[in-house]
N, C-alpha and C positions, 0 to 999 in steps of 0.2 A: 836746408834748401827751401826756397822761398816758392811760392806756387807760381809765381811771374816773372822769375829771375829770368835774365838770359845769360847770368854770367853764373851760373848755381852750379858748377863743375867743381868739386872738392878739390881739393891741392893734392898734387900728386904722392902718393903713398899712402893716401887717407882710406881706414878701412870703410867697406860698406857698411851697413848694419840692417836690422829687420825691415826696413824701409825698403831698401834697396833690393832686397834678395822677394820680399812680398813683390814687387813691383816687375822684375822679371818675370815671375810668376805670372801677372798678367801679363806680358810682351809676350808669351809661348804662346798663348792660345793663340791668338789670332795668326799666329806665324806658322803654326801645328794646320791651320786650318788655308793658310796662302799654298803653304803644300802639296795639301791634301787635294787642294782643287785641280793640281798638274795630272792626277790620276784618278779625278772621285768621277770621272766618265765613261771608266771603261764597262762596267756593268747597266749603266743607266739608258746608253746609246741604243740599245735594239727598242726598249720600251718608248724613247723620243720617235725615235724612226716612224715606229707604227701610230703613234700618236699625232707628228707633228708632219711625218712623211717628205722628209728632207731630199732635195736630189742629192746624185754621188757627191758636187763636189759643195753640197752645202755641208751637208755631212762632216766633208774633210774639217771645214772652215769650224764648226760647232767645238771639234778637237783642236784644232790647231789655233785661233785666234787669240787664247787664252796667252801660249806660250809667246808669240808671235811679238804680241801687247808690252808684255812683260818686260820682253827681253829691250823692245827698242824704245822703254822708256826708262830704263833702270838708270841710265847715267845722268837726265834729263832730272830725274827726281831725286837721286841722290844730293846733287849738287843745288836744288833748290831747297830743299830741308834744310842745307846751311849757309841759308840765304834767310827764308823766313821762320827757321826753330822745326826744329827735327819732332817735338811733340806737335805743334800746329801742323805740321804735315802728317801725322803720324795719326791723328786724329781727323783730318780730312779722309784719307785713305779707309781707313774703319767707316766711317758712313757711306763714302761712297762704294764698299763692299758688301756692306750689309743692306744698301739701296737696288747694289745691279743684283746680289741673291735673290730678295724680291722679282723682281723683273725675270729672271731668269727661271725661278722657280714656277711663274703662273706665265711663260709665255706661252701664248696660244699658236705662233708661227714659225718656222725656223730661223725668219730675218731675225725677229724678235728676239731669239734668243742666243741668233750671232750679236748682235748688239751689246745683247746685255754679258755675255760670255768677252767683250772686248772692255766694257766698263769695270769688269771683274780685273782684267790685266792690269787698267791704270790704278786702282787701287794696292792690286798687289805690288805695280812698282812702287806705290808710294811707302807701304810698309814693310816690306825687307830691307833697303835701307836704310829706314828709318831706327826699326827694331837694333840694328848692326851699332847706328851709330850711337843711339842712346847707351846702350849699354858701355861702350867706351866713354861714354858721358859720367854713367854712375856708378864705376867701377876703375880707380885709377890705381890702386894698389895691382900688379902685374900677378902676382897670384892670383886675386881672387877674379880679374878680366879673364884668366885663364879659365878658370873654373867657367864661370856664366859665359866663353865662348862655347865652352866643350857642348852645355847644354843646350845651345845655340844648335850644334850642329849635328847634336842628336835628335834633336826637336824636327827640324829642318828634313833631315835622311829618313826619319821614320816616318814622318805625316806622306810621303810618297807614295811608300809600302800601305800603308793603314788607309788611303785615298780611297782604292779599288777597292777591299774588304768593307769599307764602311757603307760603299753604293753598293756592292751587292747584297748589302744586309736592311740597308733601307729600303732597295727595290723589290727585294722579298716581298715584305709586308707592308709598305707604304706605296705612293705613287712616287714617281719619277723626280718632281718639284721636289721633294723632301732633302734628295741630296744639297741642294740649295742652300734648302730653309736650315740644316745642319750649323749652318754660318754664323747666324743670328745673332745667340746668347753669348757668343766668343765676343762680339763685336760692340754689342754693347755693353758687357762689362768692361771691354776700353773704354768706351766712349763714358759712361760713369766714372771707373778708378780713376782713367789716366790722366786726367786734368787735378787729379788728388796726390796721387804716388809719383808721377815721372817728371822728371826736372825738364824745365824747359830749354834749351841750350840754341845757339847760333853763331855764327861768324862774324862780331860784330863790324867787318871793315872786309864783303865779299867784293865791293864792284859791281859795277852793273850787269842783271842776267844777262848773259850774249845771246839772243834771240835766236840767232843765225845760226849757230852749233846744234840747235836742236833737230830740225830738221835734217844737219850734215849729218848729226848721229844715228838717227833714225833711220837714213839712207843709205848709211853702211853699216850696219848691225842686221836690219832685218831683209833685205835682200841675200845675205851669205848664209842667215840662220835659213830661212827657206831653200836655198835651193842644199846645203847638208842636208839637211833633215829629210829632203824628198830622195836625193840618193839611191840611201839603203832602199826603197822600195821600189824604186824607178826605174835604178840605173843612169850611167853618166849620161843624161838626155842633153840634149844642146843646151835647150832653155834655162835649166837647171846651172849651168857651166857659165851661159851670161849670166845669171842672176849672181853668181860670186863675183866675177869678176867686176860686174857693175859695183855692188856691194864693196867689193875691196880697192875700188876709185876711188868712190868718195867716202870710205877708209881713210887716204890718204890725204883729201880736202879735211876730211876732218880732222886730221892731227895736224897739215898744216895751219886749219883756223884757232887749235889750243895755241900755237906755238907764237901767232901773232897777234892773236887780241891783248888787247888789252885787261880784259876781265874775262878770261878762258874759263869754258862749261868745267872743263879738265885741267884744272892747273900743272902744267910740264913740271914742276918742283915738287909734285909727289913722287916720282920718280926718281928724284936726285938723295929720296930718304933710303938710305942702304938698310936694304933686304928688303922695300916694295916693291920692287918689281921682278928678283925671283921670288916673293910670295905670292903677283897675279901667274906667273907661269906657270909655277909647282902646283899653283891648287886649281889652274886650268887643264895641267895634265891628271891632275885626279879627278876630276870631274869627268874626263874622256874614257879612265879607266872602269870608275862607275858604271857609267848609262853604255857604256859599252860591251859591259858584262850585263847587263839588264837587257837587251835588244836580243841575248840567246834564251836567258835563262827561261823567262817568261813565255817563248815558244816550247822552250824543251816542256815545261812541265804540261803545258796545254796539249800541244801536239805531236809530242814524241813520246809520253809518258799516257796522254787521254785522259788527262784529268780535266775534270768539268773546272769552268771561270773561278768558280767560288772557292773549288779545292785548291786550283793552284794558288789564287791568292792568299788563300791560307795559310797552306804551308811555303810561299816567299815569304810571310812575316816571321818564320822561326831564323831562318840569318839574321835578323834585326836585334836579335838577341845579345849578339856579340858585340851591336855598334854602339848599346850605351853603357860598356864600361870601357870602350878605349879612349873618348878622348879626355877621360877624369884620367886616368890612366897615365897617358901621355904628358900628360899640363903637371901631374905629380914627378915624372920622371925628370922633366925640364927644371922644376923646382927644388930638385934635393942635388941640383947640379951636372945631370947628366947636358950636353951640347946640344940645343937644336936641330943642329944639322943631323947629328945621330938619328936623333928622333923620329925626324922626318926622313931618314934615310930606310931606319928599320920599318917604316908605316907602308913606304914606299914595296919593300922587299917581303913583306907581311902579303900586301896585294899581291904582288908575283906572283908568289905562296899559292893563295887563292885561285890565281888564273892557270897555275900552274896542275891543282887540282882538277879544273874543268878540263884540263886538256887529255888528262886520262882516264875521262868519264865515257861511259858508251851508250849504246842505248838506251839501257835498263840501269842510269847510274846516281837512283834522284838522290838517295844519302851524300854521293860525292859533289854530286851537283849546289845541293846545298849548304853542306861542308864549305865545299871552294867559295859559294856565293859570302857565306857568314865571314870567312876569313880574307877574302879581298873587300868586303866593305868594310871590317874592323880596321884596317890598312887607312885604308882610304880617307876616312874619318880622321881615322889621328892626323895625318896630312895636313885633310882640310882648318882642323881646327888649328892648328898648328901656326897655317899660315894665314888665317884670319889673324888673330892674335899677335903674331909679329906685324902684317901690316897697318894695325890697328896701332899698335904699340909705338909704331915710327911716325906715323904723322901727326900731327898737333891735333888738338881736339875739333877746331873749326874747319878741317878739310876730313871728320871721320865719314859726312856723309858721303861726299866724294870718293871718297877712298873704296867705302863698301860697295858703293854701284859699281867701280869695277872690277872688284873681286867677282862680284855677281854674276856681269855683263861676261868676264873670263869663263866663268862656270858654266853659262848657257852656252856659250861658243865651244868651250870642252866636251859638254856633256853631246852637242849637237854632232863634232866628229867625229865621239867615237863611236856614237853609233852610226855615222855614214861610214868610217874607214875600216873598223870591225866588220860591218857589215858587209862591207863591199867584199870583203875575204871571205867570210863566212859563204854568201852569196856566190861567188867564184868557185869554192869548192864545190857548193851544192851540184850548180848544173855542172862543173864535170866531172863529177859523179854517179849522178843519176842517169839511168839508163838510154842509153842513145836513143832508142824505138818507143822510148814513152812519149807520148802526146805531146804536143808543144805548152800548153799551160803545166801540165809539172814539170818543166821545166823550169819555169817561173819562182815558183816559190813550195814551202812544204805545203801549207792551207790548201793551193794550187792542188797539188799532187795526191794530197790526200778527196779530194771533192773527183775529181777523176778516178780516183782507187774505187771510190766507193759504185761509180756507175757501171764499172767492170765485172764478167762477170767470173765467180767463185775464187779459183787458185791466180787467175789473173790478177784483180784487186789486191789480192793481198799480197803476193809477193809486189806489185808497184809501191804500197803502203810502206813496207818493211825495207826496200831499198831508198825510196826517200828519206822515213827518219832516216837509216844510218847514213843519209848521204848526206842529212843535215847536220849528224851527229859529228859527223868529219870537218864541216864546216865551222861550227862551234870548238872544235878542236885545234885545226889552224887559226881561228881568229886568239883563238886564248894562247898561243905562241906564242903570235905577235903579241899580245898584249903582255905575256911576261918578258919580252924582252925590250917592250917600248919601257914599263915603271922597272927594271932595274938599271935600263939607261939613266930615269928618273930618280934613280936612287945615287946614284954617281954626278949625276948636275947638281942634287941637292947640297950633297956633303964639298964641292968643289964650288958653290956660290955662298953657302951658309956659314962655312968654318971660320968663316972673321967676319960673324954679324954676333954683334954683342948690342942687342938694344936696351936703352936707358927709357925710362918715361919721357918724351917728347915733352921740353920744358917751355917750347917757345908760346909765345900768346897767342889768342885764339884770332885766326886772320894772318898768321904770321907767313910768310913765305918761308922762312929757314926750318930747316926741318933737322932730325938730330940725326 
């Protein structure tokens, strides 16, 4: 592989070697660390607060503009990676990561550091897909794409978890800035390796970028992402209800402008590759099953359990333990010939499994709670990687960056319902079960209920205390039903869309429209 090639994609079947596997190696960090930053705020925000003294709804913005960024450029930069080379993108991204860190780290205002928290998101869209498609770049033997997705998606799932744990260990004993500054060294040892180690790759016959797709994209991704995500903590508000529906308009502008340009952001023929697109579905229902079971666990352990930030993030990173040997695991099982469809059927019924546990946890139930957490994310993982891999696998190599943004783009839309839909059940239980004649704020929420318990006095607080957890605990109970019977529904579309996809390495040339 030549350090300026754009055609330096080995022939299909060709093993990797030390190059290749070194060079992943560098792709995690930075990807361990794009993560990391969806969670490295949950300990850092009270020391900003006092510092930087944010009103509520900048506050919101500091948290939320990150994901916001992310989401409504992932298809935007996907699809440009394989326009001007997936490593030039991929190395733009890493500086301008390591530039908004900076900013971000020493911002002296809250604008400032929404700013630089939105510069952080265009970065990160630049390298996750970038990461996704390179490696389908330098990995064309299907075993070993397997293997280096798996890692991909353990890499990916853990930097989440390890986000929160690593601000509150910098916030300890450093200032605030540091979780930032954490970025740095990741970044630039891209920015040195990767113009050394990573093959440079492109589409050499994309057509011209369609300008006009971007903003269509933008315009129905992150209107719908916003008003899910506000939901769970809102409530089905009006505004919230226009923002999807606007959101899912020009949804609909936008897949009719793939379907008639001429040089579509979204080529309609990724689609027409069998088993792409039950791989965006399946792995957009794992995603919902995820961050769906994440929207209880992390109150259970904080405010039903009382454990302080640092504990519970603590111990959520012992379930993490289970998710890096499933999907080497998985990729082995598919390899000595058991069926995908299986695979991703048993991943699918694994999670059940897990949610299936939470439902019979109570209040005092943090062993099961995290039992169930460890074995619905081992699930879920093999899922994911499962179906990166086959969609990876099906389309040519000059539409991988494409292909990954919306993998991605799915996963943000999944992960964003289920914690609106989960929630909203969870949430329903709560208030009718929480005591009629309690105050109107706990009703609201448990945080609510318990900040009330505590102004109460003696046997009054506490029995308000002990009926909210268990009334939250009910909640958590019914959402985790639902949730095992939405993934063994999942488990039954999988094995009924999967059982005649037999993928071959996608032989067609790069830029090709035919897809295998």
């Amino acid at each position: 592989m030549t350090k300026n090639s754009t055609s330096s994609t080995p022939a299909p079947g060709t093993l990797a070697g030390r190059r290749e596997w070194t060079a992943l190696g560098v792709l995690m960090l930075p990807l361990l660390l794009v993560s990391m930053d969806v969670s490295v705020l949950y300990f850092a925000i009270p020391a900003i607060s006092a510092d930087l003294e944010p009103s509520g709804t900048q506050q919101l913005w500091i948290f939320d503009i990150y994901a916001f960024v992310l989401a409504g450029l992932l298809m935007t930069m996907g699809s440009l990676g394989d326009r001007i080379g997936r490593r030039k993108l991929l190395l733009f991204g890493a500086a301008a990561f390591g530039t908004a860190s900076v900013i971000a780290a020493y911002a002296n205002s809250a604008e400032t550091l929404i700013a630089a928290r939105a510069l952080l998101g265009i970065g990160g869209a630049t390298l996750m897909p970038s990461t996704m498609a390179i490696i389908r770049t330098m990995f064309t033997d299907p075993g070993q794409r397997a293997k280096a997705i798996g890692m991909w998606s353990g890499v990916m799932t853990g930097g989440i978890a390890l986000g929160s744990v690593m601000s509150g260990v910098l916030v300890e004993y450093f200032w605030w800035g540091s979780v930032f500054l954490v970025n740095l060294p990741a970044m630039v040892l891209l920015l040195v390796l990767g113009p050394i180690l990573l093959p440079e790759s492109k589409n050499p016959e994309p057509g011209r970028f369609d300008l006009l797709s971007v903003p269509l994209s933008m315009a129905a991704v992150l209107p719908v992402i916003y008003g899910i995500k506000e939901i769970p903590s809102e409530g089905w508000n009006v505004r919230y209800v226009v923002s999807i529906t606007v959101g899912l308009v020009f949804a609909v502008l936008f897949v009719h402008r793939q379907r008639t340009a001429k040089s579509p952001l979204i080529s309609p023929a990724l689609f027409r590759g069998r088993g792409f697109a039950p791989a965006v579905v399946l792995n957009l229902i794992s995603s919902f099953g995820m961050m769906g079971s994440a929207y209880f666990t992390t109150q259970y352990l904080q405010s039903v359990l009382g454990k302080s930030s640092m504990e519970a993030a603590l111990w959520a990173l012992l379930p993490t333990v289970l998710v890096g040997v499933a999907a080497p695991v998985a990729a082995q099982l598919v390899q000595k010939g058991v069926h995908r469809a299986h695979v991703v059927s048993g991943g699918f019924v694994t999670a059940a499994c897990g949610y299936g546990l939470l439902a019979l946890a109570g209040s005092d139930s943090m062993w099961l709670v995290l039992a169930g957490a460890g074995v619905l994310a081992s699930g879920i993982v093999t899922v994911m990687s499962q179906m990166m891999d086959l969609a990876l696998g099906t389309v040519p190599v000059g539409n991988a960056g494409a292909a990954s943004s919306l993998l991605e783009t799915g996963a943000e839309f999944g992960g964003a319902l289920g914690m609106a839909v989960l929630g909203s059940i969870g949430t329903a239980v709560y208030r009718h079960d929480i005591p009629s004649g309690a105050p109107a704020a706990a009703h609201e929420t448990l945080g609510g209920a318990l900040a009330v318990a505590q102004q109460l006095p003696g046997d009054a607080g506490q029995a308000l205390a002990t009926a909210a957890r268990e009334a939250f605990t009910s909640g958590m109970q019914a959402a985790a039903i639902a949730g095992v019977i939405l993934l063994l529904g999942a488990a039954t579309l999988a094995t009924a869309t999967l059982r005649k996809v037999h993928v071959h390495e996608a032989e067609a040339p790069e830029g090709a429209e035919s897809l295998v």
